[in-house]
N, C-alpha and C positions, 0 to 999 in steps of 0.2 A: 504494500500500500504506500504512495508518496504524500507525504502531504507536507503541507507549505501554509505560512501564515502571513496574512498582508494588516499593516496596520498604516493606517492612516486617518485623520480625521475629516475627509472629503468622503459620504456615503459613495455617492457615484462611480469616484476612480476608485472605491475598492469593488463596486459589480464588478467593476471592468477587468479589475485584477482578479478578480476568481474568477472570470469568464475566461479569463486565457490561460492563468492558471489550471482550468479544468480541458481543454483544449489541449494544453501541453501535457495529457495526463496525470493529473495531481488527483486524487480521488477524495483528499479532504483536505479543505481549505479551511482555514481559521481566520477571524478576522476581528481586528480589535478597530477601536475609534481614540484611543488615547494614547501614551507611552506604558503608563503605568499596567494598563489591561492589556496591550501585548507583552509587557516584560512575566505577569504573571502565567501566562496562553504558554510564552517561549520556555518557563521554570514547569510546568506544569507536564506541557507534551513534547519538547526536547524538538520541534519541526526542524529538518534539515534544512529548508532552506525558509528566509524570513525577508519579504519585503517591507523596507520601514521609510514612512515616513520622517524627511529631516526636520520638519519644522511642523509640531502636533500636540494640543495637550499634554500635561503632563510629562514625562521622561522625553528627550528630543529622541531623533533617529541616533544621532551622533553620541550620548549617550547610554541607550541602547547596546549602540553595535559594541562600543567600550567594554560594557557589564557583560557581553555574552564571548569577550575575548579574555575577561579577566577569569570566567567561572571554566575551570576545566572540563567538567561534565557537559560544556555545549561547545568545545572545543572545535568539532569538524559542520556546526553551524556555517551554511555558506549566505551571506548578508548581501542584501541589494539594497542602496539606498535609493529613494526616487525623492525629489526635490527639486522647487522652481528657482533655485540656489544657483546658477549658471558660472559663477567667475570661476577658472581658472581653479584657484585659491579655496572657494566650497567644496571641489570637485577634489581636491588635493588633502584638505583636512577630512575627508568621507575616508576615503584611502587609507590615511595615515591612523585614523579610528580605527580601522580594521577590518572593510568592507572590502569585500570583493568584486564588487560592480558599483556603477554610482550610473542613474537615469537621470536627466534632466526632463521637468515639464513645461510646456507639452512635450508627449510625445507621440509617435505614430505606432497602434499597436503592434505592429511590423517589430519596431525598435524594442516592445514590453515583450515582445515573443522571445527574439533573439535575448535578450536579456536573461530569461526563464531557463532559458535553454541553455546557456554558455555557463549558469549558476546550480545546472539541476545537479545534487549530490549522487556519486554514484552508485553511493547505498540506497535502498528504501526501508522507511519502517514500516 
């Protein structure tokens, strides 16, 4: 079973994100509205891979991606940030947090696919 957790506090770009999410074969999708309700989802069900928003209630993306590098038990969590964050410099401090993909919004689900795809773990649970 894959499953994957999108958190963000836009309802809409999160359908959107399990709509592709399920598309890419994800068979369960999790999905929070704040930081704090994905960090509990992420302790809770260990999803290998987590889309987070960088700028959202409570706990940021960037934060997040931190806490799920420092806890060894989510060690091989692979993190996508999506965020309308574009410089250079947000895209670089996404990185340096610990994320292994960084989306800039908008984007073209095209671009959320490949994203999915290039970040899917090669375990499933």
């Amino acid at each position: 079973m894959k499953m994957a957790l999108v958190a963000d506090d836009e309802y809409p770009l999160r359908l959107l994100v399990r709509a592709m999410m399920c598309q890419a074969g994800y068979n369960t999708v999790l999905e929070a509205a704040d930081g704090d309700e994905a960090w509990e989802l992420i302790r809770q069900h260990h999803p290998p891979l987590v889309l987070l928003d960088v700028q959202m209630p409570g706990r940021t993306g960037l934060e997040l991606t931190r806490a799920i590098r420092r806890d060894p038990a989510l060690a091989d969590t692979r993190v996508v940030l999506v965020s309308a964050k574009t410089q250079d410099s947000d895209i670089e401090a996404g990185l340096e947090a610990g994320a292994s993909g960084y989306l800039t919004k908008p984007f073209l689900w095209q671009q959320l696919l490949a994203a999915i795809e290039a970040n899917a773990p090669s375990a499933t649970v």
